[in-house]
VOKOLGU-444783 format. One record per residue: x, y, z of N, C-alpha, C in turn. Coordinates in steps of 0.02 Angstrom, whole numbers, plus 50000, padded with zeros to 5 digits. Each point is the difference from the previous one (the first is absolute). Layout:
<recs>
XYZXYZXYZ/...
</recs>
This chain:
<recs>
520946491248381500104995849941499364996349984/499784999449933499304997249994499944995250001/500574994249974499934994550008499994996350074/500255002950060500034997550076499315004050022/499865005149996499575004650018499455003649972/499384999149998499675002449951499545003650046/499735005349988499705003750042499324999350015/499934999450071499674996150021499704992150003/500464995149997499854994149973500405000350101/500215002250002500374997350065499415000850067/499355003449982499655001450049499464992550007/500004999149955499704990649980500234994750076/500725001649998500244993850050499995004150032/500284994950070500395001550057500595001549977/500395002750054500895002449967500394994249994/499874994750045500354994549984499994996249929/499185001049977499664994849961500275003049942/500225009149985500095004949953500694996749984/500194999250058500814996849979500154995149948/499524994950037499944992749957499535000949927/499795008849996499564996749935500545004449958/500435005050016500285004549960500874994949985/500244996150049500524993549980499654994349956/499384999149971499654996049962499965002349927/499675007850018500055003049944500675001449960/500535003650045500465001749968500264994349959/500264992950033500364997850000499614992749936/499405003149982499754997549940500145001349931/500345006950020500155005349934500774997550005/500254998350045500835000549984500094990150001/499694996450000500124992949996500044998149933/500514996049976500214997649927499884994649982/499734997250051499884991049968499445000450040/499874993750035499294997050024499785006750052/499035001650008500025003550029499654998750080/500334994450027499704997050046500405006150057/499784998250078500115004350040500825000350033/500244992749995500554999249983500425005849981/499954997549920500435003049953499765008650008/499475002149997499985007650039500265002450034/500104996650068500415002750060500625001849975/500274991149974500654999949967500315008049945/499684998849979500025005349948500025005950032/499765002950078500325004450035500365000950041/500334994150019500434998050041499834999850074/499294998349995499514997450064499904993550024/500554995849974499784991350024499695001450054/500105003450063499964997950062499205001850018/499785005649963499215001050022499584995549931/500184993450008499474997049953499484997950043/500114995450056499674997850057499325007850016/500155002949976499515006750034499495001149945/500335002649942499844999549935499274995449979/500404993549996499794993349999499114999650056/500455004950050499034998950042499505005249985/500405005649957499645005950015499474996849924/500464996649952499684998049950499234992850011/500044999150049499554995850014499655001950062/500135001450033499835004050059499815005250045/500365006049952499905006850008499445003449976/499775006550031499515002649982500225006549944/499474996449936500155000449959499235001149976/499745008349975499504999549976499895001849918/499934994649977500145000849918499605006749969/499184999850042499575004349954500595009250005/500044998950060500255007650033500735000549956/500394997049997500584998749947499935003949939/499384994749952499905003649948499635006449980/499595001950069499715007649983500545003050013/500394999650050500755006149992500254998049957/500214997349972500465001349930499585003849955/499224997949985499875002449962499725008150025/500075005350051500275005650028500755001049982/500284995050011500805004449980499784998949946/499934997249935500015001449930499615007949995/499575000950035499605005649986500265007350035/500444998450061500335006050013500625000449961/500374995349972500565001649955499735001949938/499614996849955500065002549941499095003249979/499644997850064499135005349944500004994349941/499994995249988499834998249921499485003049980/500015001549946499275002249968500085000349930/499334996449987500064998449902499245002650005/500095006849962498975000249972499635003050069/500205001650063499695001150037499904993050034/500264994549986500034994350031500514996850048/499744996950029500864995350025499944991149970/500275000049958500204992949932500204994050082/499424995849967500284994450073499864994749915/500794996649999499934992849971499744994650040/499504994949967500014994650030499764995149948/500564991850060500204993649935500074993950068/499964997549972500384994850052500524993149970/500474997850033500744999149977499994992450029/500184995049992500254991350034500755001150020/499924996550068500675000550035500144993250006/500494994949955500134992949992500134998250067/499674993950025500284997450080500134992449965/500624994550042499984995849949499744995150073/499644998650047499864996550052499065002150025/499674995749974499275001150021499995000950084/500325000950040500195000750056500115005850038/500075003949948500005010650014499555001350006/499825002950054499225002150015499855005949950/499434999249975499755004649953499934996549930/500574995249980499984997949933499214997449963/499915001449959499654995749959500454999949921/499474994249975500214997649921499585004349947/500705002349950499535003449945500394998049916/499474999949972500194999649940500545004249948/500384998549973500485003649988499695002749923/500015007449987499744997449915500294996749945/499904998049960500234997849943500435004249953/500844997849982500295005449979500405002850037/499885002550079500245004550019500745000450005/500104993550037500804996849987499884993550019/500534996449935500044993849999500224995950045/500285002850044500384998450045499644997250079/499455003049984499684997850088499244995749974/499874996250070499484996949977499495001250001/499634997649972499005002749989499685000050050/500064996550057499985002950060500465000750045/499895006050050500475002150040499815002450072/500424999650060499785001850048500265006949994/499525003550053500185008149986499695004050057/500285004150035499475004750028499855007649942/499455000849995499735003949960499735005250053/500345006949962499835007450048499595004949941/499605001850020499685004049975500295009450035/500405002149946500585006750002499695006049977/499925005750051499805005949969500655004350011/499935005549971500665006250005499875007249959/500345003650015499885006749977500324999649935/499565002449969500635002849922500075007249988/500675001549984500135008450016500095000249934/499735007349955500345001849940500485001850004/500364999449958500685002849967500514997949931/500404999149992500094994949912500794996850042/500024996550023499354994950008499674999850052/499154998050026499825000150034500164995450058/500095000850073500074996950040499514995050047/500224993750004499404997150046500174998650091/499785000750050500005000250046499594995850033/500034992150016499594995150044499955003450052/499084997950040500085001950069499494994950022/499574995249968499794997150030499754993749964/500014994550056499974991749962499514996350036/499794998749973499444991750041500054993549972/500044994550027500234994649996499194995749969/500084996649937499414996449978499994992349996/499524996450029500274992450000499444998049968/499834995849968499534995449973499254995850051/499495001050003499594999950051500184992950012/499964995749978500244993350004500684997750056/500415004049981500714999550008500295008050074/499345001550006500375004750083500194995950046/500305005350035500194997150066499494999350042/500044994650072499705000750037499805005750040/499385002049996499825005850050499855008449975/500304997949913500065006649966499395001949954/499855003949997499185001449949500345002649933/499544995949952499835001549951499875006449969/500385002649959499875007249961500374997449926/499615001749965500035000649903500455007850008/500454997849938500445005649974499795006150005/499284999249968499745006449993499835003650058/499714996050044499745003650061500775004050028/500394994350001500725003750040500175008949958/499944997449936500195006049962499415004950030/499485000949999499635004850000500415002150089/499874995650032500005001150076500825004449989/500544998449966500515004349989499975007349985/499715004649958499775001649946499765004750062/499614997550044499595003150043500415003150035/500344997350030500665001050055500475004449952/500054999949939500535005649992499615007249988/499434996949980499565007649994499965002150062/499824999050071499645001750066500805005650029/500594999049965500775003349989500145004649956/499785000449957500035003949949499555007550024/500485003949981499585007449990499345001449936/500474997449955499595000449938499684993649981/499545000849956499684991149979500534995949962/499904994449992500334995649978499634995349939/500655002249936499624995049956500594992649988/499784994349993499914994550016500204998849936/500714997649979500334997649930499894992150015/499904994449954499934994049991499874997149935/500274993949996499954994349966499314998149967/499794997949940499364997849991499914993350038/500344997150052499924994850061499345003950057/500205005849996499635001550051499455006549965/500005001549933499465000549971499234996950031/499715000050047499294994049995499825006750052/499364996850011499495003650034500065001350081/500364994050033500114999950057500555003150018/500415002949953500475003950030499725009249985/499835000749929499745007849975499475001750052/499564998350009499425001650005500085000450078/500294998750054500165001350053500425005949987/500414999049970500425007249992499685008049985/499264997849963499745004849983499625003050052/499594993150047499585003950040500305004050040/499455005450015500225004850069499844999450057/499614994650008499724998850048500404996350073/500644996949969500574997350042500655002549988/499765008949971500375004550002500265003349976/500525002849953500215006149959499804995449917/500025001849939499704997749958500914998149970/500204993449997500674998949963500034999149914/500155003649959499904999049924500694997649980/499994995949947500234992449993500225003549929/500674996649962499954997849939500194993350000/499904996749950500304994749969499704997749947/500404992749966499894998749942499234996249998/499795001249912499504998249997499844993549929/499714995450042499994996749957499834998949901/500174997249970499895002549913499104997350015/499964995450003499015001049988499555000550085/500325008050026499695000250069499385001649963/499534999350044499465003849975499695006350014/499765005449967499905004849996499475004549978/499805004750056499165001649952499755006750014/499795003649978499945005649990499445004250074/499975004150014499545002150047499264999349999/499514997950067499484998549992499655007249965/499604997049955499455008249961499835002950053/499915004449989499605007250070499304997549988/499824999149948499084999149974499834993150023/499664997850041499844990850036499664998049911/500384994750034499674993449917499295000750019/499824998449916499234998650004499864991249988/499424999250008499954993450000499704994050056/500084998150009500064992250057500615001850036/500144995450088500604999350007500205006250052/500334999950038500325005650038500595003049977/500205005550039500485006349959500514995649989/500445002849935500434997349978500825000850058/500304995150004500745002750047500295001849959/500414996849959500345003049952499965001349940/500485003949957499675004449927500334996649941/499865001249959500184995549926500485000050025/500434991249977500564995149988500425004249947/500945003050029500435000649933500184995850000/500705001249929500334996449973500454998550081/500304993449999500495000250034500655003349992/500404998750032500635005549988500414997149944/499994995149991500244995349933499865003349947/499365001950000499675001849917499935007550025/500365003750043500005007950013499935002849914/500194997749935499935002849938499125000549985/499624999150036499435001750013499715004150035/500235003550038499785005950077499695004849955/500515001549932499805005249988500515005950015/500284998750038500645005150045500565001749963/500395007549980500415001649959500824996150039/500604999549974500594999250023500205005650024/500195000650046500495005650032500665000050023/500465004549993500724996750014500185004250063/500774997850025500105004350054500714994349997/500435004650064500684997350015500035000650073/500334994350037500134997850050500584997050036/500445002750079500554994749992499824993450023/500134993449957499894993050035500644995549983/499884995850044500574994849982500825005049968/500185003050060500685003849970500165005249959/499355001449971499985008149938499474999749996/500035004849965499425004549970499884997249937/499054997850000499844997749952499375003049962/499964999649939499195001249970499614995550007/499315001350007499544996550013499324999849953/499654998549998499385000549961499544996350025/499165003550032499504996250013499245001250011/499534995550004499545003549996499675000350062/499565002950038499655001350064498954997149969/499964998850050499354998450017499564999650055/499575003050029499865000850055499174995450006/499924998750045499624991149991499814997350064/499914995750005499614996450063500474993150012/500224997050042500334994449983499714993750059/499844996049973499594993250047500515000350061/500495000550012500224998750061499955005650041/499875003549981499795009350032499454998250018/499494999649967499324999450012499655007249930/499694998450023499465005149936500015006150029/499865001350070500165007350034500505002349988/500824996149985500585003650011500235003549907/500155007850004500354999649942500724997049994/500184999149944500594998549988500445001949939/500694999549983500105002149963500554995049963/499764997149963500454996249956500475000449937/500884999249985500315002949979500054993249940/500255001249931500534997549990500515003249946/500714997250038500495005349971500454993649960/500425005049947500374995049955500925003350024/500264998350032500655003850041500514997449946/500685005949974500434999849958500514994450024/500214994849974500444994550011499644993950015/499315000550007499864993750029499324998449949/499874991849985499464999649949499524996550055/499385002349966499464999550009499375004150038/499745001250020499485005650049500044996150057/500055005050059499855001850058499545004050005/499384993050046499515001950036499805001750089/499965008649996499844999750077499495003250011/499875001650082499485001850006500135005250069/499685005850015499965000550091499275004949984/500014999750089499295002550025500095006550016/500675003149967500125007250034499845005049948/499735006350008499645003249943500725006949978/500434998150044500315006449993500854997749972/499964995149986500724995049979499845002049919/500705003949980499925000149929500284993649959/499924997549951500054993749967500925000750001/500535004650002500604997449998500144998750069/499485004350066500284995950087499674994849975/499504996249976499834994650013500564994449989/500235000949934500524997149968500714997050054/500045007150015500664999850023499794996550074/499765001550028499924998350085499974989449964/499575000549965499784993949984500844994449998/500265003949967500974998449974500195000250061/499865004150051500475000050052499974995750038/499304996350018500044994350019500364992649983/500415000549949500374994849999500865002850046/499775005950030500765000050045499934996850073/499344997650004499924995450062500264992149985/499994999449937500324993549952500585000850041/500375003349986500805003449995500124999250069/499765001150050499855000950061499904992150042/499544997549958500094990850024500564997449989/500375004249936500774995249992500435002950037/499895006750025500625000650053499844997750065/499554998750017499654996450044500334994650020/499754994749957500564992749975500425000550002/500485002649939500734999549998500475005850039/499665004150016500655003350068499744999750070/499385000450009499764997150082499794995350026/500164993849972500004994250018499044998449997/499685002749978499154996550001499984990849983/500304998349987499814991150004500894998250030/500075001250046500545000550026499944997950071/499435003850038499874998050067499964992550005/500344999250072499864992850019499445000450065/499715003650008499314998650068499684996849962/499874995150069499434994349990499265003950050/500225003750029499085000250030499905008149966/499245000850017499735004950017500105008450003/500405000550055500295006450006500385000349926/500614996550000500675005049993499924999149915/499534995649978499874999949928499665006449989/499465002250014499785006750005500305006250016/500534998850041500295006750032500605000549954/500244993849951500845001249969499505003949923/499304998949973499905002749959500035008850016/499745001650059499705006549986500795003150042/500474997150020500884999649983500195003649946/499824993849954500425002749933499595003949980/499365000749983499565006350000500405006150022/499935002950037500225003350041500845002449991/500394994849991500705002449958500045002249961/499354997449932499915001549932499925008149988/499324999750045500095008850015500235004350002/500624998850047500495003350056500485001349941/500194995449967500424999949940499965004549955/499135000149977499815003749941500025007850025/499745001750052500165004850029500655003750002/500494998150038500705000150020500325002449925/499664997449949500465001349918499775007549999/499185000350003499845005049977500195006150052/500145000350082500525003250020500625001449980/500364993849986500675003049957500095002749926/499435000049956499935002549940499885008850027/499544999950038499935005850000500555006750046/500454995350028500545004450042500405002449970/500115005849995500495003149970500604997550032/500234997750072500765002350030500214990349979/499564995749970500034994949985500414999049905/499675003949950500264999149935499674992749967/500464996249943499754996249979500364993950041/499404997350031500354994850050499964992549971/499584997949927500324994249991500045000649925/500374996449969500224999949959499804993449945/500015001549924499674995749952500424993449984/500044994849985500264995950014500204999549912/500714996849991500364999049928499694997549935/499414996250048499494995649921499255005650005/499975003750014499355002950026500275007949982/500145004349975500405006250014499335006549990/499374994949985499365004149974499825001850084/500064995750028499675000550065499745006050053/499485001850003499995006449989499575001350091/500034992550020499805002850085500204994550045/500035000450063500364995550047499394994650019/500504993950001499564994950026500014997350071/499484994550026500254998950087500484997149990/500284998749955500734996450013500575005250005/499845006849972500435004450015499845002350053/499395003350028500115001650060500304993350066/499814991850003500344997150038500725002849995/500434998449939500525001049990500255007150064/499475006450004500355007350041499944996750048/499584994950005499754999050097500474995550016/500404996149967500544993850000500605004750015/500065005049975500535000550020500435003950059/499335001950039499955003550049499714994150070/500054994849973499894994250050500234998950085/500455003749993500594999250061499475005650043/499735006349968499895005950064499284996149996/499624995849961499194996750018500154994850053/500404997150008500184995350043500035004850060/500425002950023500325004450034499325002850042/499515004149959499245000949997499704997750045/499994994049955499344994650024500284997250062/500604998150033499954998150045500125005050068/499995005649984499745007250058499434997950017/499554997049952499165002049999499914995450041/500374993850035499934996050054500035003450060/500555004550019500265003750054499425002850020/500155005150050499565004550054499895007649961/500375000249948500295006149964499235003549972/499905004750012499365001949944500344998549918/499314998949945500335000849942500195004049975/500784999549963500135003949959500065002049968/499945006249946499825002749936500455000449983/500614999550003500545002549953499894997849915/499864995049991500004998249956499285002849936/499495002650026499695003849967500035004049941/500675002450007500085004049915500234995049945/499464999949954500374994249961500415002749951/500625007050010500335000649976500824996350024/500014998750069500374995650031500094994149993/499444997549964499824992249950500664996849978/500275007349942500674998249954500345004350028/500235002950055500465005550037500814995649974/
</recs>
């Protein structure tokens, strides 16, 4: 069963420790209210191994890095993602509300303006910087596998070093590439648009070359290739080549409209845009680049992007670009069905270890659907709900729902995995899921 068992994640622990991380995991996916360790157990009818639980979560050996390279192996022995000859790694990073400056890890952040009226302009938070696989398909799927924890240089803990977002991201980025069969291009936010994140990504020198899209700013700046012929004159060789228009005033490039159709956001849409190929200041003058902007059917105004990959046609750019808001989608199931601002650890460990937890469920989840979509001896296993009848794919709330109701044989399970018993597979076919 994928959600107790994921292949090879059990070689990580000890058999004991496999116990306590696969009754953590499961019992994250089947908990309905708070998702403290408590109410987990509870929720599998484990009161009695909380005391164990409880130490393995603070105590136990527990190696996060090794965690998230196997998952991100099982993502790659179950499904190969591949977009373009690539493997699509989103990355963003998400605030996890703490309401006690007293949680190790917290710092204070500004809330933006707008966002909701409801919370205040500042807030305590632990802030994770989240990467994950994105799989095509309509709709495309996202898959977390790995998190790092960011605190404010001011505001760390005692004893802990200093790393900027960016560094963490690149240092991520690295680690999912050094896993990957194929290269990895690097979906993101114009947050992490800047130099300190691309330009590591590009070199080869600290290892496979990672090509990036993301958005680009309306007056980035932009400039044409240095002349082959050296300037004449005073002055040493020129770095870079005549200044364009920015992407704002793209009605200057010179560049014809081109159309094309794509699926995003739920259908299939027309598109229209123009391409430009260019130099971009945060690349550097050595790097080509290729800058888009498209005008997409339903939505006003231009979209500006950009990537460093020469072989991405302008509708993958588009679309991969769209798909990164299913890591959005992905923070809210995060929140609202796995308890992410939910934990009550106050130190160290178990704040770190309940993220890459629900991580790790999130997965198991997204996975587990796309096992039962694809089983034939399974059928249509969830069903569209009375206000919704468009609904046209299962959510983690439907798959919790198969795993809820098979609660009695996970219990049953998980507490073998204490015994002397080797583990057992029965549960492996996830056509037995809805038996």
């Amino acid at each position: 069963m994928t959600v107790v068992r994921a292949q090879g994640l059990e070689w990580v622990f000890t058999q004991p420790g496999f116990a306590r991380f696969a009754q953590w995991v499961t019992g994250t996916v089947l908990a309905d209210e708070e998702h403290t360790i408590t109410q987990i157990l509870t929720s599998l009818g484990l009161e009695d191994r909380w005391r164990v639980v409880e130490r393995f979560a603070e105590y136990g050996a527990f190696r996060q890095e090794s965690v998230e390279g196997q998952t991100r192996r099982l993502v790659e022995a179950e499904l190969s993602p591949r977009f373009a000859g690539y493997r699509a790694v989103a990355l963003d990073d998400t605030t996890c509300h703490r309401t006690s400056k007293a949680v190790w890890g917290v710092c204070t952040f500004h809330e933006p303006a707008g966002r909701s009226p409801n919370r205040a302009p500042t807030v305590r938070a632990h802030n994770w910087v989240v990467a994950g696989d994105l799989v095509p398909g309509t709709p495309w799927t996202y898959l977390p596998h790995t998190a790092r924890l960011y605190f404010r240089q001011k505001q760390r803990p005692p004893g802990e070093t200093f790393a900027k977002k960016t560094d963490l991201a690149v240092a991520m980025l690295r680690q999912a590439d050094a896993d990957s069969p194929v290269p990895i291009l690097a979906v993101f936010d114009g947050a992490y648009a800047n130099q300190t994140v691309i330009r590591p990504c590009l070199d080869t020198s600290s290892g496979r070359r990672i090509d990036v899209v993301t958005r680009l700013r309306c007056n980035a700046r932009l400039y044409k290739p240095v002349p082959s012929a050296p300037a004449r004159g005073p002055g040493g060789p020129r770095k870079w080549g005549a200044r364009l228009p920015a992407p704002e005033d793209h009605g200057r490039w010179g560049a014809r409209w081109q159309s094309g159709t794509v699926y995003l956001y739920g259908r299939e849409r027309t598109f229209r845009f123009k391409e430009r190929s260019c130099r971009w200041s945060v690349t550097g003058a050595a790097e080509p680049v290729r800058v888009f902007v498209f005008e997409v059917e339903g939505y006003a105004g231009a979209w500006f992007r950009v990537t460093t990959s020469a072989t991405l046609t302008p509708a993958e750019v588009v679309a991969v670009f769209a798909a990164r808001f299913r890591q959005e989608d992905g923070f809210r199931d995060h929140k609202q069905r796995l308890g992410m601002e939910e934990c009550r650890a106050w130190t160290k460990a178990p704040v770190e270890r309940a993220f890459v937890v629900q991580m790790v469920a999130l997965a198991l989840l997204r996975l587990l659907s796309r096992r039962l979509d694809a089983s034939p001896e399974v059928g249509r296993w969830w069903s569209a709900p009375d206000w919704n009848r468009k609904k046209s794919h299962p959510s983690v709330r439907d798959v919790r729902r198969a795993v809820w109701a098979r609660r009695t044989e996970f219990s049953h399970f998980l507490r073998e995995l204490d015994g002397p018993r080797e583990l057992h597979h029965e549960l492996d076919n996830p056509s037995r899921v809805l038996a």
